[in-house]
C-alpha positions as CSV (number, residue, x, y, z in Angstrom):
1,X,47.0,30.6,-112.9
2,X,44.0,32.2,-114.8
3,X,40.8,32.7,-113.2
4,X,38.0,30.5,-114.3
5,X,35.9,32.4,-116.2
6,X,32.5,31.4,-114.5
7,X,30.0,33.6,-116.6
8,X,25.6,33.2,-116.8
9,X,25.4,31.2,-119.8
10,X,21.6,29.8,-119.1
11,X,19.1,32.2,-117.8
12,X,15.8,30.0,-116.5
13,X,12.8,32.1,-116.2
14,X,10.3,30.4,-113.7
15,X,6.7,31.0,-113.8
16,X,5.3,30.5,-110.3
17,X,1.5,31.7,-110.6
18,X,-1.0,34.0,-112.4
19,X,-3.6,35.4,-111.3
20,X,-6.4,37.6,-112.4
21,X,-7.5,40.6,-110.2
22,X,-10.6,42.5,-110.9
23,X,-10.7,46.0,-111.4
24,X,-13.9,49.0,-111.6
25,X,-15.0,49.1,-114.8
26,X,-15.4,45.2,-115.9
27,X,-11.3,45.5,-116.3
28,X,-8.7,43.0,-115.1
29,X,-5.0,43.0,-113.8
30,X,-3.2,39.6,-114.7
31,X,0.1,39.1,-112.1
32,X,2.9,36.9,-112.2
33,X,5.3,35.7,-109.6
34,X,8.5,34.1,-110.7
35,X,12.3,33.2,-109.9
36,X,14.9,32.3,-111.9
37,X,18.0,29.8,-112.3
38,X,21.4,31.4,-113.7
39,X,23.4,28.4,-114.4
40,X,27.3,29.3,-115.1
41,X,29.4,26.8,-116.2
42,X,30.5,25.6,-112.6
43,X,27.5,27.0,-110.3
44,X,23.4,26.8,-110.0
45,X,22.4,30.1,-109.0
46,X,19.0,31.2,-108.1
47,X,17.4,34.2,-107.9
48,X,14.7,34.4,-105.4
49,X,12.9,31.8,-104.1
50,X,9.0,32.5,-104.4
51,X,5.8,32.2,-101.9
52,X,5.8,29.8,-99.3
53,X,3.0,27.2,-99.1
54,X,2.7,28.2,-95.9
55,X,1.5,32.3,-96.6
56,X,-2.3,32.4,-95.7
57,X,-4.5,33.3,-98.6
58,X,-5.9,36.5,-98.4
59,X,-9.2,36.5,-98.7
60,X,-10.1,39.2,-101.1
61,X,-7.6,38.2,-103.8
62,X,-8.8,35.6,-106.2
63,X,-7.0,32.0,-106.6
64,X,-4.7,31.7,-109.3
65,X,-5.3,30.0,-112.3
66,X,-1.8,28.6,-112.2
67,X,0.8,27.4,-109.4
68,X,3.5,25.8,-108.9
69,X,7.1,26.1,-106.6
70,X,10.7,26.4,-106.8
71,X,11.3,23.0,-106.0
72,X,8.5,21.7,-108.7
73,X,10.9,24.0,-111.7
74,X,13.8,22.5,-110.5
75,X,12.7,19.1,-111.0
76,X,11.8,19.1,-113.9
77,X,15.8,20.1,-114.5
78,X,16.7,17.1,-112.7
79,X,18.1,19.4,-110.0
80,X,17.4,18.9,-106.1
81,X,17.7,21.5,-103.7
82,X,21.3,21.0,-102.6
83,X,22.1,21.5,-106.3
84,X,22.1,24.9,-105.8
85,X,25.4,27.0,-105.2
86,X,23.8,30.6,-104.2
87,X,20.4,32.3,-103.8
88,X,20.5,35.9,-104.7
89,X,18.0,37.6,-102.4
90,X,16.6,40.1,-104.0
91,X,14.6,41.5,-101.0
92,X,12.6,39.9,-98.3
93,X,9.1,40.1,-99.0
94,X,7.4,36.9,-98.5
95,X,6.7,36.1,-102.4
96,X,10.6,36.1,-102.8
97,X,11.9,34.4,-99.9
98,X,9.0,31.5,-99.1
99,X,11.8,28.5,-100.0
100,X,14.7,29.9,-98.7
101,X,14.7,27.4,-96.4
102,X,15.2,24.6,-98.5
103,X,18.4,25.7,-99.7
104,X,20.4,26.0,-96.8
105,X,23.5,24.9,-98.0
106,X,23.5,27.7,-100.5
107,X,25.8,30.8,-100.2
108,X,22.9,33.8,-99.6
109,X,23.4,37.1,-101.0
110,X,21.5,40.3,-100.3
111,X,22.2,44.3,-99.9
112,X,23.8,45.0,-96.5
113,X,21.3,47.8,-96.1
114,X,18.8,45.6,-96.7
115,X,19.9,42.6,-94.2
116,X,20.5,45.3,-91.5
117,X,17.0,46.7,-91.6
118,X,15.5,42.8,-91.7
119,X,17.9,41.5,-89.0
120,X,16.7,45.0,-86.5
121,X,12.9,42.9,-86.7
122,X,11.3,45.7,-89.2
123,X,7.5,44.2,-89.2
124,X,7.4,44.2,-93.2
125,X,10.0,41.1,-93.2
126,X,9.4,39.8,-89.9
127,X,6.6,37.8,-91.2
128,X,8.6,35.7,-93.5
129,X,11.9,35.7,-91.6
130,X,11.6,32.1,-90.5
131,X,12.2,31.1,-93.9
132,X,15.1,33.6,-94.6
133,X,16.6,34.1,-91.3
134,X,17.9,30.9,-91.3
135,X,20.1,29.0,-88.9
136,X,23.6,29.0,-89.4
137,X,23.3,30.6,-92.9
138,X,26.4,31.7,-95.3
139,X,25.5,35.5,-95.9
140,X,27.2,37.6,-98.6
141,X,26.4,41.0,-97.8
142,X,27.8,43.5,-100.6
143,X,27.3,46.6,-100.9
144,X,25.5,49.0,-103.9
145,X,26.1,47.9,-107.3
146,X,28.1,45.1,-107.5
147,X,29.8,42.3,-110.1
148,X,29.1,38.8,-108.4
149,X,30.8,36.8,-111.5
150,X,31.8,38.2,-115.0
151,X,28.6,38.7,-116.6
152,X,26.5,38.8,-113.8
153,X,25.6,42.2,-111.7
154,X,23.6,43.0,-108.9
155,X,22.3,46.3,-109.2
156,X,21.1,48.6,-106.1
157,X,17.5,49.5,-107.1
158,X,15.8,50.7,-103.4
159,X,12.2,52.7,-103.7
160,X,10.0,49.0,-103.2
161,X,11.9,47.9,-100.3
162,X,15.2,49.8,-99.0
163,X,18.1,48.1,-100.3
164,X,16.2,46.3,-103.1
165,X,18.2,44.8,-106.0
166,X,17.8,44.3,-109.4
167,X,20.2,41.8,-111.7
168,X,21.7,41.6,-115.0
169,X,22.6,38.8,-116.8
170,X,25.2,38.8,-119.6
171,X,24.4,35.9,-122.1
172,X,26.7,34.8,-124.6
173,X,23.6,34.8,-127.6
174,X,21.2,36.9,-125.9
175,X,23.5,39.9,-124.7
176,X,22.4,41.4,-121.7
177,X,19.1,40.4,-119.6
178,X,17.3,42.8,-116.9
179,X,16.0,41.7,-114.2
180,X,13.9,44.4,-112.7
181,X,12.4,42.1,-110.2
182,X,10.2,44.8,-107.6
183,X,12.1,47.7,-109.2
184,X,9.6,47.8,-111.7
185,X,6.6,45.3,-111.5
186,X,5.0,45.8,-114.7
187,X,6.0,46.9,-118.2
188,X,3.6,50.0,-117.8
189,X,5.9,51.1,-115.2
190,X,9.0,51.5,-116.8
191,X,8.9,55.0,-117.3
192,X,10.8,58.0,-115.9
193,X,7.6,59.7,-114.3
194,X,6.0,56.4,-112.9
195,X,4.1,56.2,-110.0
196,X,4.7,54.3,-106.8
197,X,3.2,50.8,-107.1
198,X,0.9,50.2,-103.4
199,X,4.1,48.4,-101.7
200,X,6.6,50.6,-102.6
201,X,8.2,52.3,-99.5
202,X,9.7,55.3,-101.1
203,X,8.1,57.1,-104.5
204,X,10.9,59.1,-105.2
205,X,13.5,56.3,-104.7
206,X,11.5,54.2,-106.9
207,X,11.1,56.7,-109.9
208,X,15.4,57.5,-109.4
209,X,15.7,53.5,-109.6
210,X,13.4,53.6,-112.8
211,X,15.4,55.9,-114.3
212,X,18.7,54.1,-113.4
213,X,17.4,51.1,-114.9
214,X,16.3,53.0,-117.9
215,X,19.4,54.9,-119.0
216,X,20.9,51.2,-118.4
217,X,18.9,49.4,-120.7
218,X,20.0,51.5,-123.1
219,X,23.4,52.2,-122.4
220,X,23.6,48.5,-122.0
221,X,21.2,47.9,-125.4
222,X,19.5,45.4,-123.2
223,X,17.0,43.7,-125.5
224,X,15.0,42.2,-122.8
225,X,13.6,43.6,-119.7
226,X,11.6,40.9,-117.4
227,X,9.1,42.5,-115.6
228,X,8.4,40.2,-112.6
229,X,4.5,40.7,-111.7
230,X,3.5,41.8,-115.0
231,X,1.3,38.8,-116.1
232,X,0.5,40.1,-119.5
233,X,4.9,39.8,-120.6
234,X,4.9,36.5,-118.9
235,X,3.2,34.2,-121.8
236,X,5.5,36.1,-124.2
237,X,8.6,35.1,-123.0
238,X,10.7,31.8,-122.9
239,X,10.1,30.0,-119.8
240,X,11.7,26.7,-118.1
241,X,12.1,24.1,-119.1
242,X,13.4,26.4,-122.6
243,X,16.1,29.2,-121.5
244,X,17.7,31.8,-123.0
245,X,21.6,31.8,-123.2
């Protein structure tokens, strides 16, 4: 019997929040959070899951101009919660994992490494872990580069966060999408000499999974990159309720 052939034909970007951070020299920084919604032809699959309401503020950072959840973008798309198949974990920083808990019916996938260093009570992910760690939970732990469906990869992209992970999505009109996620926060960055953002754990690891990303993109010919804090690319891209496919 042939296999069902499963692959990303909607990619949903969701815009979570902007905000504008002030910088010396009457200059500005605008960041973006997101997630996304890969929907194949049998499955809802998100990627990340965004900042829980329940994060304190800090209070040097301003409030952002916009915000809204996970739950709110999949509303709107007439989806609840238990809609959703799988959540791709992209690391476990609290502004990815913060709704993780509402989807605990989901299969959750994540880089071994990375679960293993989480799970040991590492204090970087300890502070969001009651939203990821969560009870009874269907784990899929794989390991490096990996094909989850045809058309859909997870790539192993460690330098923010050991055992980070990028994707790429295969669309059938827009050919292949990058999601950089924490790889590479903002379009400045993508550059083989880059610099490590403040939160990256490893400088060296990062640039290596720049440049692995890089020589991708254009092996790949991938015509978009998304950039996941960088709030200046966010306006110029298609966002949810429109997709790309």
């Amino acid at each position: 019997m042939p296999a069902i052939d499963r692959r990303p034909y909607r990619l949903y970007l969701f815009q979570l929040s902007t905000t504008t951070i002030p910088l010396p020299g009457n200059r500005s920084l605008r960041l973006s959070s997101g997630c996304y919604l890969i929907q194949t032809s049998e499955e809802n699959i998100l990627v990340d899951t965004g900042l829980g309401a329940d994060y304190p503020k800090a209070a040097n950072v301003p409030a952002p101009q916009s915000e809204s959840t996970v739950l709110d973008h999949l509303a709107k798309l007439n989806l609840r919660p238990a809609d959703v198949d799988m959540v791709i974990c992209t690391h476990f920083d609290p502004d990815h994992v913060g709704y993780n808990d509402h989807f605990s019916g989901a299969e959750f996938v994540v880089q071994q490494e990375h679960f293993a260093i989480a799970r040991s009570g590492h204090a970087r992910f300890a502070e969001a872990r009651h939203h990821w760690d969560i009870p009874k939970a269907r784990w899929r732990l794989v390991d490096g580069d990996t094909e989850l469906l045809p058309g859909l990869e997870l790539l192993d992209t460690p330098g923010h966060a050991p055992g980070h992970q990028s994707v790429l999505v295969r669309l059938p009109q827009s050919g292949p999408v990058l999601l950089a996620i924490d790889a590479v926060v903002l379009q400045a960055h993508f550059t083989a000499d880059r610099k490590a953002w403040p939160k990256d754990n490893d400088e060296a690891q990062a640039r290596a999974s720049t440049k692995k990303l890089l020589d991708l993109a254009k092996r790949e010919m991938v015509k978009l990159v998304v950039f996941h804090h960088d709030g200046a690319q966010w306006p110029t891209l298609k966002l949810a309720p429109e997709f790309y496919e």
